[in-house]
C-alpha positions as CSV (number, residue, x, y, z in Angstrom):
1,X,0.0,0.0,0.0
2,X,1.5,3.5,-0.7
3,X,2.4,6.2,1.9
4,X,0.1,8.0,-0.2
5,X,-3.7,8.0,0.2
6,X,-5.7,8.5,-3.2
7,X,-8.7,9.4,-2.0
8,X,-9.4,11.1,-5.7
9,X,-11.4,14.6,-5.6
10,X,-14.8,14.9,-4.9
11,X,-16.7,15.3,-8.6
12,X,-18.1,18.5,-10.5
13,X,-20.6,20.7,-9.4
14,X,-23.8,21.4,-10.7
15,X,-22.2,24.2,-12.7
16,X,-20.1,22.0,-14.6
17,X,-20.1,23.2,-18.2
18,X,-20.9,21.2,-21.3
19,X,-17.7,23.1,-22.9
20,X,-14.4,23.7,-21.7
21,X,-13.9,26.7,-19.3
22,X,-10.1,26.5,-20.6
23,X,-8.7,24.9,-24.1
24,X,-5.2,24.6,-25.1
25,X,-4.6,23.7,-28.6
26,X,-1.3,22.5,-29.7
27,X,0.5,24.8,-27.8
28,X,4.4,25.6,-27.7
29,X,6.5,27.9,-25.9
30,X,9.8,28.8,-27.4
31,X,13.0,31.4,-25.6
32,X,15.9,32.9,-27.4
33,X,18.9,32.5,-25.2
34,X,22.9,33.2,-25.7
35,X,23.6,29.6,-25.9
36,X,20.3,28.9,-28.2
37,X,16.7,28.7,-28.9
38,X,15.1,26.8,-25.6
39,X,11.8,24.6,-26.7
40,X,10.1,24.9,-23.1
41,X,6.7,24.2,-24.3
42,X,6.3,21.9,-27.5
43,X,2.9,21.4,-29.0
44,X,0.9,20.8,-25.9
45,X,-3.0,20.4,-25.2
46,X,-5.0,20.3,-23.1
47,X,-9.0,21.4,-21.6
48,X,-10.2,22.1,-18.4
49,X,-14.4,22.3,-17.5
50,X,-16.3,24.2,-14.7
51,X,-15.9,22.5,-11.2
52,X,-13.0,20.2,-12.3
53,X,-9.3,19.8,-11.5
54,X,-6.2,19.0,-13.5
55,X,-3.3,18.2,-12.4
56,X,-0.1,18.6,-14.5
57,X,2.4,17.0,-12.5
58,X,6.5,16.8,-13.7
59,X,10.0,17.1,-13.0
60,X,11.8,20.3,-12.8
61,X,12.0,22.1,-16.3
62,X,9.2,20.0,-17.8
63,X,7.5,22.8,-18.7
64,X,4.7,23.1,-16.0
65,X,4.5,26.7,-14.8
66,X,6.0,27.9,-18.2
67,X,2.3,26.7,-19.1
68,X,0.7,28.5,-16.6
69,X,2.4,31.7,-17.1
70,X,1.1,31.6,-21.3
71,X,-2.4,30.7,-19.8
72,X,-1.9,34.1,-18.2
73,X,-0.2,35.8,-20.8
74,X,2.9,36.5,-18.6
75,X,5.2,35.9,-21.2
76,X,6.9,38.9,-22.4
77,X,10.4,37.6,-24.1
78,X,8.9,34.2,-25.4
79,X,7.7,33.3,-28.7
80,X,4.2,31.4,-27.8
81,X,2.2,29.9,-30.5
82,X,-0.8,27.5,-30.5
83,X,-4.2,28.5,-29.1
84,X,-5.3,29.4,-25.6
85,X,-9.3,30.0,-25.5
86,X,-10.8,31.0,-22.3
87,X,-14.7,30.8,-22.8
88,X,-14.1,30.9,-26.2
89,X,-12.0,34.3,-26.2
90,X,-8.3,33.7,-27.9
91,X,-5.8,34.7,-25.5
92,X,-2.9,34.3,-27.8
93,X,-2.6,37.7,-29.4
94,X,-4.6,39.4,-26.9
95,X,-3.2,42.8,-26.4
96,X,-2.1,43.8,-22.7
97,X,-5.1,46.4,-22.3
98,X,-7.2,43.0,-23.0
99,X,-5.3,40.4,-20.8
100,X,-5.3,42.9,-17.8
101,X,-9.2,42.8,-17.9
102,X,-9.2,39.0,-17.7
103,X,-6.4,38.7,-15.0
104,X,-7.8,38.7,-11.8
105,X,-11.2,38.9,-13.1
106,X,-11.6,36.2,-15.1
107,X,-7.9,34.0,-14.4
108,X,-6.3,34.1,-11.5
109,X,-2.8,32.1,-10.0
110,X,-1.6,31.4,-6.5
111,X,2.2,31.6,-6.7
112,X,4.4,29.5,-5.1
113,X,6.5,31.5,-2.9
114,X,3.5,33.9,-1.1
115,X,6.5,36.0,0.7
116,X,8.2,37.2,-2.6
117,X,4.4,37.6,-4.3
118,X,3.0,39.9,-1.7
119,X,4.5,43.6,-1.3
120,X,6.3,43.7,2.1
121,X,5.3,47.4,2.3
122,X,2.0,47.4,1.7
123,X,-0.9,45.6,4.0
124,X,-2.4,42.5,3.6
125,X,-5.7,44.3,3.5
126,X,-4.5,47.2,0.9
127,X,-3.1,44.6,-1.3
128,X,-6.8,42.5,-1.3
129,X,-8.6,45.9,-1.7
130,X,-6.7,47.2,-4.7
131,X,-6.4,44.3,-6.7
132,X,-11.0,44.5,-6.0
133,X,-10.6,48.1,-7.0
134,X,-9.0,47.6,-10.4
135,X,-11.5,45.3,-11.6
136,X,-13.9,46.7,-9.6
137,X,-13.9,50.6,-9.7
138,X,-15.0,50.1,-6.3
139,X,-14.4,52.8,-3.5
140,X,-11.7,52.1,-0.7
141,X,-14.1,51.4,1.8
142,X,-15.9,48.9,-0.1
143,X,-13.1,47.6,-1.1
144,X,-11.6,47.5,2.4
145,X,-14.3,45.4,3.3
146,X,-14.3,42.9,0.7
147,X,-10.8,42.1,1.5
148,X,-11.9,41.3,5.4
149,X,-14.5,39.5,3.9
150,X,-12.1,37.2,1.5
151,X,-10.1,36.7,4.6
152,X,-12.5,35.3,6.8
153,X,-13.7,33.2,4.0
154,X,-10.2,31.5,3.7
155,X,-9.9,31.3,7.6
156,X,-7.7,33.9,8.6
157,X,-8.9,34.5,12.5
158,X,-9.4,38.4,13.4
159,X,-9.7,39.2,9.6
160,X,-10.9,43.1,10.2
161,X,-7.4,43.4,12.6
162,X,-4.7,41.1,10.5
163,X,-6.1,42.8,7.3
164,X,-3.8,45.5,8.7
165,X,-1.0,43.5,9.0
166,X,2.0,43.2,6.6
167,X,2.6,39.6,4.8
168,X,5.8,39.3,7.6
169,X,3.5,39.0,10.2
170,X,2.3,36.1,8.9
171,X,3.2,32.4,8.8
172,X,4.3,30.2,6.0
173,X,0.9,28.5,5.5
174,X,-1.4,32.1,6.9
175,X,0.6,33.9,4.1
176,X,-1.2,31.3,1.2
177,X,-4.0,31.6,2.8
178,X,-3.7,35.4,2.2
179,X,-2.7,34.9,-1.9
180,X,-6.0,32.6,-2.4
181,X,-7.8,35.6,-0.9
182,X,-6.2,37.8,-3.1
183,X,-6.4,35.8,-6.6
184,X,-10.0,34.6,-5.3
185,X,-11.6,38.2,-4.2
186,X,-12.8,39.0,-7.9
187,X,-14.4,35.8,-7.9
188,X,-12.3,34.5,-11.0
189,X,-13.7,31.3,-13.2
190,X,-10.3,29.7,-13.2
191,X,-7.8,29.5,-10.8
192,X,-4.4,28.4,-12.0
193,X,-2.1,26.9,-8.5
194,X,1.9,26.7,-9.3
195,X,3.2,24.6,-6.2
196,X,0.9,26.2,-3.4
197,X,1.8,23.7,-0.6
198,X,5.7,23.0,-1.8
199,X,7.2,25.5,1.7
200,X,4.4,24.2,3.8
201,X,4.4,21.6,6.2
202,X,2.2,18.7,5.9
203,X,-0.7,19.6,8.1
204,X,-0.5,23.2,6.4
205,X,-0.3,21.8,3.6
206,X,-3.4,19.6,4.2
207,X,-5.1,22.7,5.3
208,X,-4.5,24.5,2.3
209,X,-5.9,21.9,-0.5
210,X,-9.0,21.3,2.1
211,X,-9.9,25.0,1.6
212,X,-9.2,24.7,-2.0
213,X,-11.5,21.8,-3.0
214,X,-14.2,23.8,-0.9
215,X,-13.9,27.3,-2.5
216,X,-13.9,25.3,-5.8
217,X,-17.2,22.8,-4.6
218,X,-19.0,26.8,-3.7
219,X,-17.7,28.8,-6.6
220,X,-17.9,25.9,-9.4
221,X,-14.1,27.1,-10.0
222,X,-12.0,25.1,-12.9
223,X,-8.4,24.9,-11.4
224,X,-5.3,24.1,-12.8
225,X,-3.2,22.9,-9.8
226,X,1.0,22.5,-10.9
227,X,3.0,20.4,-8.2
228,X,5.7,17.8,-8.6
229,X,3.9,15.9,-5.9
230,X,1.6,12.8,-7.0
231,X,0.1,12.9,-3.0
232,X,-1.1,16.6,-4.1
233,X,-2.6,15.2,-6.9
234,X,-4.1,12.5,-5.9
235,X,-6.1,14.0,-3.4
236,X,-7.2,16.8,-5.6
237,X,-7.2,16.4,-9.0
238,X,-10.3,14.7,-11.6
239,X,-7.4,14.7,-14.2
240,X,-4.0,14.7,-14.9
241,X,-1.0,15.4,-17.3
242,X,1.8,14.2,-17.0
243,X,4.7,16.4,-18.5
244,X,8.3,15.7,-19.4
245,X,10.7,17.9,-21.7
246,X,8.0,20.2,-22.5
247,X,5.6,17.3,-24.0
248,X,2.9,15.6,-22.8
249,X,3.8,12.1,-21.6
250,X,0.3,11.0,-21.0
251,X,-3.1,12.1,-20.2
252,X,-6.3,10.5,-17.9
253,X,-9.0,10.3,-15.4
254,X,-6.8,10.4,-11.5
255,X,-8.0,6.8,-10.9
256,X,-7.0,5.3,-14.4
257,X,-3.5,6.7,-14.0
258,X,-3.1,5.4,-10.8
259,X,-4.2,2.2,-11.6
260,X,-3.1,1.5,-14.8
261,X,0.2,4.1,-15.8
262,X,0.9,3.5,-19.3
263,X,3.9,5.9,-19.9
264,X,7.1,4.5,-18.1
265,X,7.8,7.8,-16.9
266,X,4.8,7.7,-14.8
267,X,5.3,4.3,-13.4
268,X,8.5,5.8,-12.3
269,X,7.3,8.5,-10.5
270,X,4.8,6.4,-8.9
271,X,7.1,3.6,-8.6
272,X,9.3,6.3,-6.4
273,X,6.7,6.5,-3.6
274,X,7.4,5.3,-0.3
275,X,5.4,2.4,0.5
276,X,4.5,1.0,4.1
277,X,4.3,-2.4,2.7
278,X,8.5,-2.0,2.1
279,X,11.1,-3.4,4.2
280,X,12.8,-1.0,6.2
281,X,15.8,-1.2,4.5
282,X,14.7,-1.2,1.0
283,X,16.3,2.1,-0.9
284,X,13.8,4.0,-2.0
285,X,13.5,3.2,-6.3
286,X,14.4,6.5,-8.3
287,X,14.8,7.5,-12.2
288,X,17.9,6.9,-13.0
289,X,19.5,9.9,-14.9
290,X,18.5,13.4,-15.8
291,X,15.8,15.3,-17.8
292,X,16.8,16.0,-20.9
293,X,18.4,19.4,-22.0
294,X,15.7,21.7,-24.0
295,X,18.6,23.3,-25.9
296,X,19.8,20.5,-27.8
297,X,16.3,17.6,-27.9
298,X,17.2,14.7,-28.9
299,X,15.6,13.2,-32.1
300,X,13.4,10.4,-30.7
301,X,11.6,9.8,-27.3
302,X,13.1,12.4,-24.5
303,X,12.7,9.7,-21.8
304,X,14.7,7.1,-24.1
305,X,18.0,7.2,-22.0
306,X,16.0,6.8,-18.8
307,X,13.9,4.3,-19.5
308,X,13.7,0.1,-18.8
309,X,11.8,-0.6,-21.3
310,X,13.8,0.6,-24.1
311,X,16.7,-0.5,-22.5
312,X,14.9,-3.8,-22.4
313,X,13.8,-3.6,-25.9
314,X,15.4,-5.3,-28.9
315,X,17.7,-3.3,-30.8
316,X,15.5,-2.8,-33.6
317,X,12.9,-1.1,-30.9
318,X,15.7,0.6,-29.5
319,X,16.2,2.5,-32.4
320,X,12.7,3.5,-33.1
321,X,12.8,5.0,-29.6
322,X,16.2,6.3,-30.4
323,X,15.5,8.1,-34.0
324,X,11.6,8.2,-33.7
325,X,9.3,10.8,-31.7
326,X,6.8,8.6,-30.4
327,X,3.1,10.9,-30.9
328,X,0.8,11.0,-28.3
329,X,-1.9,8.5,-28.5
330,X,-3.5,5.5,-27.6
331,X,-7.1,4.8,-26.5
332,X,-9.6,7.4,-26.2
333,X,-9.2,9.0,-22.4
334,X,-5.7,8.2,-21.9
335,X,-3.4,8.9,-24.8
336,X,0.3,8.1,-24.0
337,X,3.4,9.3,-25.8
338,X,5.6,6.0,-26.0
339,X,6.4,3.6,-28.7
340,X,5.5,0.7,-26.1
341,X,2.7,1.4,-23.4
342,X,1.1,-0.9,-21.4
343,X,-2.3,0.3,-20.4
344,X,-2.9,-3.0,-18.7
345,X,-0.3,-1.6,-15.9
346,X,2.8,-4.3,-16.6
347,X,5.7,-2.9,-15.7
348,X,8.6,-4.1,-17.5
């Protein structure tokens, strides 16, 4: 049995939406550096609907928050291509006038280090307030009060007397609490979480995706939640990508990738769990090697020098995964980008 509990996430709301809130078609991410062009982002897609949660788990550098931050249009020395439709509305393209009106409003993100996103000179409270005045024209006293109001509703105690308190007054897990108020106080359709829990301690951390999953069950919110860890997404997320070198790896419902991983990247990471069934003395099983550099790709499957099953494979298999870009595919539900899956969950 895994240290791990999947306990899945609870299902959409009422409000789920026949449509996609968010679509991303084919989307890639490209930067210009002194050493070369860096592919962070290749030809990606993915959709997210009304009261729904995916999960795009990864590695370090494969590509997750480089997503997030095209969702949001943050991008302002990249060359982004593809489509990102929010309700419809193409973001690519979208001037800044245009993207300022959705951000916040429409699209909002939790960052993953609250200390270095919140202004030390400024209040909690008059950082709430003015982000609700932007979108809101409202006047400072309503505003004022609509940030006390998002603070006791993400379970900050004595909200009207912290409000005027700065963010290094706060705790680790009290400062979080203080950015989901903030993206959350314009009552945004999708909310977009890069690592929210990674500097928190597990109970915090607990805390944190409990409030979450309930501001998402009352507001009918899509949410995009980034981590590297599968317990995070297990507990949270309906669906989940799995990302490596920029690419999708493979795609599916929380409890079909659990139960039946198809990419060997992702029986890796799961296979790097900690189990309470282990012997005490059994080594925890990691990936062997490194992700793969984005400045120089190599011309068939990126997980190819990592991976037992082409190193198990005969050498004419080798060299399809070797030479060949494997596309992503497979049955409907759970496409997988490998030249030799096994949706029936055999590890080789």
């Amino acid at each position: 049995m895994a240290l791990l509990s999947h306990e899945g996430a609870p299902g959409p709301t009422e409000r789920d939406a026949p449509e996609p809130l968010l679509s991303v078609r084919d989307l890639s991410v490209a930067f210009t550096t002194a050493r070369g062009p860096v592919q962070a982002v290749d030809h990606l897609s993915f959709e997210v609907r009304r009261g729904r949660t995916l999960g795009i788990v990864g590695e370090s550098g494969s590509g997750k928050s480089v997503t997030s931050l095209a969702v949001l249009g943050l991008h302002t020395a990249a060359e982004v291509t593809g489509s990102i439709r929010l309700h419809g509305q193409e973001l690519i393209g979208l001037d800044e006038r245009g993207l300022n009106r959705l951000r916040g409003r429409r699209m909002a993100m939790i960052f993953q280090d609250p200390l270095s996103s919140l202004h030390p000179y400024y209040t909690v409270g008059e950082q709430i307030a003015e982000h609700h005045r932007v979108h809101f024209n409202s006047r400072r006293a309503a505003a004022r009060r609509r940030a006390v109001e998002m603070l006791a509703e993400v379970g900050i105690p004595e909200p009207e007397r912290r409000a005027g308190e700065y963010p290094h007054q706060f705790s680790g897990g009290m400062r979080q609490r203080v950015m989901i108020a903030m993206a959350l106080a314009c009552e945004p359709e999708l909310l977009i979480a890069d690592e929210p829990t990674t500097a928190l301690d597990v109970t915090v951390q607990a805390q944190i995706l409990e409030l979450i999953a309930r501001l998402q069950a009352d507001r009918g919110l899509a949410v995009v939640m980034i981590t590297h860890d599968l317990g995070v997404v297990a507990r949270v997320a309906h669906d989940v990508l799995v990302m490596y070198g920029g690419r999708a790896a493979e795609q599916a419902p929380v409890d079909t990738l659990f139960a039946t991983p198809a990419h060997p990247y992702t029986r890796g990471l799961l296979d790097s769990l900690p189990r309470l069934d282990d012997a005490d003395d059994e080594p925890l099983r990691a990936i062997p090697g490194s992700p793969p550099s984005l400045l120089a790709p190599a011309p068939g499957c990126a997980f190819a020098p990592r991976c037992p099953r082409a190193a198990a494979a005969d050498a004419s298999e080798r060299l399809r995964c070797d030479t060949e870009r494997p596309p992503l595919g497979g049955p409907a539900g759970h496409p997988a980008a490998c030249h030799f899956p096994a949706y029936e969950g055999v590890t080789s």
